[in-house]
Every structure is written in C-alpha cells, then in structure tokens.
C-alpha positions as CSV (number, residue, x, y, z in Angstrom):
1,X,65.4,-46.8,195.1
2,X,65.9,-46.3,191.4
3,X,65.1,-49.9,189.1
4,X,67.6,-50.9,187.2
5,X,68.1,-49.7,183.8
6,X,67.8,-52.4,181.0
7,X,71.5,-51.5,180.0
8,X,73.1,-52.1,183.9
9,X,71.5,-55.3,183.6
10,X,73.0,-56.1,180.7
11,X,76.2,-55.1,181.9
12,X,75.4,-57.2,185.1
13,X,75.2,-60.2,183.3
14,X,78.1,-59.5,181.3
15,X,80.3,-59.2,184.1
16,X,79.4,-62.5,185.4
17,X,79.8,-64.2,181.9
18,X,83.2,-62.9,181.5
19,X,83.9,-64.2,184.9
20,X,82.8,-67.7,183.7
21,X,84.6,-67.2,180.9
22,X,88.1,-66.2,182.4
23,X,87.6,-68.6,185.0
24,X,87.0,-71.3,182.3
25,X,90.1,-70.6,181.2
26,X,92.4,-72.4,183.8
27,X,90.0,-75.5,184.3
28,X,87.6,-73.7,187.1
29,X,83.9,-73.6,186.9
30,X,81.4,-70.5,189.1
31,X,78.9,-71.8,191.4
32,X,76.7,-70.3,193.8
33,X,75.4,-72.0,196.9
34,X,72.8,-71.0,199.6
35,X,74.4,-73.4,202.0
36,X,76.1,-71.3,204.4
37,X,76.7,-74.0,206.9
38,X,78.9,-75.7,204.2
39,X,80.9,-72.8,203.9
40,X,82.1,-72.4,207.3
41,X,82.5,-76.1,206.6
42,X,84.3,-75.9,204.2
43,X,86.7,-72.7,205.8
44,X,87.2,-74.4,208.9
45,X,88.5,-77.4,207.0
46,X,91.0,-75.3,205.3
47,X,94.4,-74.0,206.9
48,X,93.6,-71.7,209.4
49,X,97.1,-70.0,209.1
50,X,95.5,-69.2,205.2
51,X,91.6,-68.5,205.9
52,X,92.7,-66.2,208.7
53,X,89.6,-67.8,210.9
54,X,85.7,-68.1,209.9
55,X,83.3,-64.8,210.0
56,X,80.5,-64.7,212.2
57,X,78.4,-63.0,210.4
58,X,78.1,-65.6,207.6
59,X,78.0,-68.5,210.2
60,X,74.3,-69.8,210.6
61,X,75.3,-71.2,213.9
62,X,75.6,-67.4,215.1
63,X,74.1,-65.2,212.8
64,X,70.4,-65.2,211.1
65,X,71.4,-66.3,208.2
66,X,68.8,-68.0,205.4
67,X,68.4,-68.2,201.5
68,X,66.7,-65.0,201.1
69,X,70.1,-62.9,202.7
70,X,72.8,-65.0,202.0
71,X,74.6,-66.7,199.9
72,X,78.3,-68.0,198.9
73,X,80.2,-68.3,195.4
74,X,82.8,-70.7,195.0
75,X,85.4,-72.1,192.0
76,X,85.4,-75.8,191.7
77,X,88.3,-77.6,189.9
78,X,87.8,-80.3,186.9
79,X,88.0,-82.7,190.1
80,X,85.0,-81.4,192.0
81,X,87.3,-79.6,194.2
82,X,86.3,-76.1,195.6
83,X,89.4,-73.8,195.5
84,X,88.0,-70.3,196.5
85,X,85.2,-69.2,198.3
86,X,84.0,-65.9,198.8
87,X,80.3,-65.2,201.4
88,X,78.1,-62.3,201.1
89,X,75.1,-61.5,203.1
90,X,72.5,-58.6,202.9
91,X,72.0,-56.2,206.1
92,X,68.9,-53.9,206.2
93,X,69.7,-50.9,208.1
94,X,69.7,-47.2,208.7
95,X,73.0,-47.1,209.9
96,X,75.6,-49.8,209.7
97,X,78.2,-48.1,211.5
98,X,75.7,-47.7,214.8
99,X,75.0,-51.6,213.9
100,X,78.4,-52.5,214.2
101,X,78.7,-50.6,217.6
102,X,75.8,-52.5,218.6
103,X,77.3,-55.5,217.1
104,X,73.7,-56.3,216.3
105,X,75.0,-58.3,212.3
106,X,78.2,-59.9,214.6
107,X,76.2,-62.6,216.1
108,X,72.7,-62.0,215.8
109,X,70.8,-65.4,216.8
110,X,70.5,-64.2,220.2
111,X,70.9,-60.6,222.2
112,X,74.5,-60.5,224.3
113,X,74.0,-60.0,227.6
114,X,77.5,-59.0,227.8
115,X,79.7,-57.5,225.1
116,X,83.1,-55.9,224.8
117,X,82.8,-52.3,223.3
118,X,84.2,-51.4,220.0
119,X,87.2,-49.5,219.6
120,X,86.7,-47.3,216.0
121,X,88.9,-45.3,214.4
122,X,87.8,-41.6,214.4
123,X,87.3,-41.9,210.7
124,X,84.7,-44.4,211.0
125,X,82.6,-41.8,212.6
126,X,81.6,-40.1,209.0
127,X,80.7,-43.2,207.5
128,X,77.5,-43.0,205.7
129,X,75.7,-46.2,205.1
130,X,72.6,-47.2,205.1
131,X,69.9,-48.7,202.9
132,X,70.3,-52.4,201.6
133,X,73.9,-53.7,202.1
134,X,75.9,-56.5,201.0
135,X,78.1,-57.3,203.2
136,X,81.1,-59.8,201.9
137,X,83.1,-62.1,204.1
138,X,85.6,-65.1,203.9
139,X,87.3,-64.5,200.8
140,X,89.5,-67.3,200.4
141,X,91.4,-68.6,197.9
142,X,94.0,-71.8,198.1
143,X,97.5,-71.4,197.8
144,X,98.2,-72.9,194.4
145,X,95.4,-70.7,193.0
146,X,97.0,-67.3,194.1
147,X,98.5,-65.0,191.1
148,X,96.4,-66.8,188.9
149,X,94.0,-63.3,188.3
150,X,91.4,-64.9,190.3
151,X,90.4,-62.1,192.3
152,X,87.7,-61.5,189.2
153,X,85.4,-64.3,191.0
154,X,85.6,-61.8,194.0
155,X,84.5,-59.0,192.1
156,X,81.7,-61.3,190.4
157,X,80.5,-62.0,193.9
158,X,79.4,-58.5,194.5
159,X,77.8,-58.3,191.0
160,X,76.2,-61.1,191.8
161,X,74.9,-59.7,195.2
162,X,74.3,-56.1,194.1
163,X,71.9,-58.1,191.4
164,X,70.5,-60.6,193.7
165,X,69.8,-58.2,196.8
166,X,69.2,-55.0,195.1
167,X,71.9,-53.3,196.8
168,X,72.4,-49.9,197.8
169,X,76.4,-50.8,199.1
170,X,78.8,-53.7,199.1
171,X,80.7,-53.7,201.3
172,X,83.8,-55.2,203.0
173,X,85.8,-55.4,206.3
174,X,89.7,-56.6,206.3
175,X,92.7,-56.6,208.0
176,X,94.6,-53.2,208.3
177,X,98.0,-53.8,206.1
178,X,99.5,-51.7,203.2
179,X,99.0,-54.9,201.3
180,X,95.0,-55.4,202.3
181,X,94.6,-51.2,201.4
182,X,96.1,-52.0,198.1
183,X,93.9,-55.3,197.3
184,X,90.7,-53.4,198.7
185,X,91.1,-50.5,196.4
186,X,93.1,-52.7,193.9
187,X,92.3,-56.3,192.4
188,X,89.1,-56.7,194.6
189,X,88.0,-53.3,193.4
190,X,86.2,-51.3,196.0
191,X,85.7,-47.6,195.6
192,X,86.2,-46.4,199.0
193,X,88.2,-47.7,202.0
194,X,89.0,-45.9,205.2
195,X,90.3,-47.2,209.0
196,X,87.7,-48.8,211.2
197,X,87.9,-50.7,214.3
198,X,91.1,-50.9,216.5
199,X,92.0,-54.3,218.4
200,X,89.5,-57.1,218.0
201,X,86.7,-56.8,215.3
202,X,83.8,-59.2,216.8
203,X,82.5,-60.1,213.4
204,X,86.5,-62.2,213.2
205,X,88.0,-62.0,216.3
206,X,91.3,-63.1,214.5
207,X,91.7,-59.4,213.1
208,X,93.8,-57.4,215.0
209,X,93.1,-53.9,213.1
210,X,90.6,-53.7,210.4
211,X,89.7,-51.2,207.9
212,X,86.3,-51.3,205.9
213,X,85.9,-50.8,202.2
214,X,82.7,-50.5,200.4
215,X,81.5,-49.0,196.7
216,X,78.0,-47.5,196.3
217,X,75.5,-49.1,193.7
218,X,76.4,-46.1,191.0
219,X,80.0,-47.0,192.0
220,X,80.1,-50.4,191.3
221,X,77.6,-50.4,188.4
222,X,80.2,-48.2,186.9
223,X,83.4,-50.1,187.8
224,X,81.2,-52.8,186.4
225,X,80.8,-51.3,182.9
226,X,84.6,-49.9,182.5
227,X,85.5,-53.7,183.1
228,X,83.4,-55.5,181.0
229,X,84.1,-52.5,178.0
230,X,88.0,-52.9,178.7
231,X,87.7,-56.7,178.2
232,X,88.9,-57.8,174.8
233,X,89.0,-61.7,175.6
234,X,92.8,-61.2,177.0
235,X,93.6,-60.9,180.9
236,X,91.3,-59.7,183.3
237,X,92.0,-56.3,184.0
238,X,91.3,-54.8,187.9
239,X,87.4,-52.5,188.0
240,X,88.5,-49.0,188.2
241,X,87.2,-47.4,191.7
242,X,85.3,-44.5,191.4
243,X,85.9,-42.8,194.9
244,X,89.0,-41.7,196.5
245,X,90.3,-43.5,199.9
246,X,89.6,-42.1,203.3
247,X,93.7,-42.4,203.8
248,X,96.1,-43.6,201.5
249,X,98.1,-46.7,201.3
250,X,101.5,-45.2,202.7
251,X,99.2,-43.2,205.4
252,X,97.8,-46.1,206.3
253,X,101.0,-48.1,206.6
254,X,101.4,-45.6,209.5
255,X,98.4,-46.8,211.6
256,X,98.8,-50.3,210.8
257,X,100.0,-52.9,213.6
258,X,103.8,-54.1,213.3
C-alpha cells in the first residue's frame, strides 16, 4: 500500500475542519466515540420507523467489534443532545463479496450453524474488493436535522475512517430506491454504486433490497480535495464521485421493490 502523501493529509484534515466548521454553524459540535455499544444504544432508542432498524455488523453484541476496528461519529446539540450518528468499521479481507456470501462480517461472534443463503444481484458478481475496508452503517440523522446540509458529517466519517484505518475502500450498503441511488452517488458522495443483494440483507434484516456503494482510496482522496478546494466558507457543496454507477438512477428505479 502506498503512504500517504504529506498533501492528502493535509487535505484529510481539512475536510474534517471544514466539517467542524459547517457543523459549527447551526449550534452542532463533531465527536467521535469508540463506544459501539452506545450506539446501538442510542439507535434503538430512536424511532424505529426513522433508523430503519440497528446493523449487525456494528453491534458488539453480534459482531467482533473493539477500538482498534470501529468506531462511530456523532453531532451533539448545544444541549448535549446527539442528533446524527453515523458507524464505521474496518473489514480485512480478500474478497468482501465472498465475505458477505459467507456472511462471515454479519454476525461474527460466533460461526452459524445454520444460515439462510444470500440472494445477489448478478452485478454483484464483478465486484472487486478487497484489501482494508471501511465499512459504514447506521447513518442516522433526526427529523428536525434533515435538509439542514448535514450529510457533510457523513462524508467526514469516511475521511475520518479512510485516515484512521488506512483504507483501501469505504464502503456502504442501503436500501434499493431511486432516492437511496441518488443520496449514494449524491450528498453522501460515493463513487460507485451497483445492485446487490435481493430480499433480506443479514447485516439489517429490515432491508428488503439493497444496493452497495463504495469509493476507492484514490476516489475519495480526490472527492476529498475537489470539496475542500470548492469551499469558500459558503454552503457545503456535495464531493464529486469519480466513478460511474454500475446502473443508473432511472435503471434502477426498474429493479427496485414497489
């Protein structure tokens, strides 16, 4: 793996100041925890009709979770109040699509005896990736936050974890909707996106239909720097994905449950 250069660590840092700094803007404050047991906590105390349910993957009650591959960022009001969460975690493998057939990062405390088998979508079969991942989960953020350009914190997490994890990828898995095609490659600023499992993905069984999204290190270290260069001290504007989508929005309208 390549070191990072002096100058993407700059822009690294940069990233996550302006964060603070837009953040800072409407009252909120960044913070990092290694607590993951607090933020299934805190999810499951939220509105399940909102939080869409709790991932596995970042609960330490199923998943080998610890400080040194995990970790959660969160925005906390003037009043000490957390108002969006986002989880990421880092997954060593060779291939993470054969991981997620094995459903080895789903709930890995203890080997299933007994396991339902994965349904993907043809495209997920030329998925390539492997190395060091992040892998984000449980993006959440309260009601009377939304449309408030908040979805830089998101972006920030993944700086945060390509940073803290040395990642290769960061990557994402969410619900399969025209809407969740266009935030993926949109305001939360992934690079590439394509469909992935059918029916029930273990890691939250609440997903019907899921498609995965993920940017390589080169692609987010350059969405990275054409955000932080664009910022003039205004609105945030959305990172620029470097890749093009496995299907497009309306094409994946198509394949997405009524």
């Amino acid at each position: 793996m390549q070191r990072f250069t002096e100058n993407e660590l700059s822009h690294l840092q940069a990233h996550i100041d302006l964060t603070e700094r837009i953040v800072g803007r409407v009252g909120l404050t960044l913070k990092v925890s290694t607590d993951m047991a607090g933020f299934i906590h805190y999810l499951r105390n939220e509105p399940a009709s909102d939080t869409h349910g709790t991932p596995t993957t970042h609960d330490p009650q199923l998943s080998y979770l610890h400080p040194g591959n995990s970790f959660w960022v969160y925005l906390e009001d003037a009043r000490g109040e957390i108002v969006a969460v986002h989880g990421q975690r880092l997954c060593e493998t060779r291939d993470f699509i054969n991981d997620c057939l094995r459903q080895t990062y789903f709930q890995d405390l203890t080997p299933k005896i007994h396991q339902d088998p994965l349904d993907l979508y043809p495209e997920a079969n030329d998925i390539q990736l492997q190395g060091r991942l992040a892998f984000g989960g449980g993006l959440y953020i309260r009601r009377e936050w939304r449309g408030k350009d908040l979805l830089i914190f998101n972006r920030c997490s993944r700086t945060l974890a390509l940073r803290h994890f040395d990642a290769d990828y960061v990557v994402g898995a969410l619900r399969n909707s025209p809407n969740r095609w266009r935030m993926a490659l949109g305001g939360v600023g992934y690079a590439e996106c394509s469909l992935f499992v059918k029916g029930s993905f273990p890691g939250k069984p609440e997903s019907r239909d899921t498609i995965i999204a993920w940017s390589s290190r080169w692609q987010l270290l350059q969405a990275i720097e054409q955000e932080v260069e664009a910022q003039c001290g205004d609105t945030p504007t959305r990172a620029l994905p470097r890749g093009r989508p496995h299907r497009t929005v309306a094409e994946a309208a198509e394949h997405s449950p009524a």
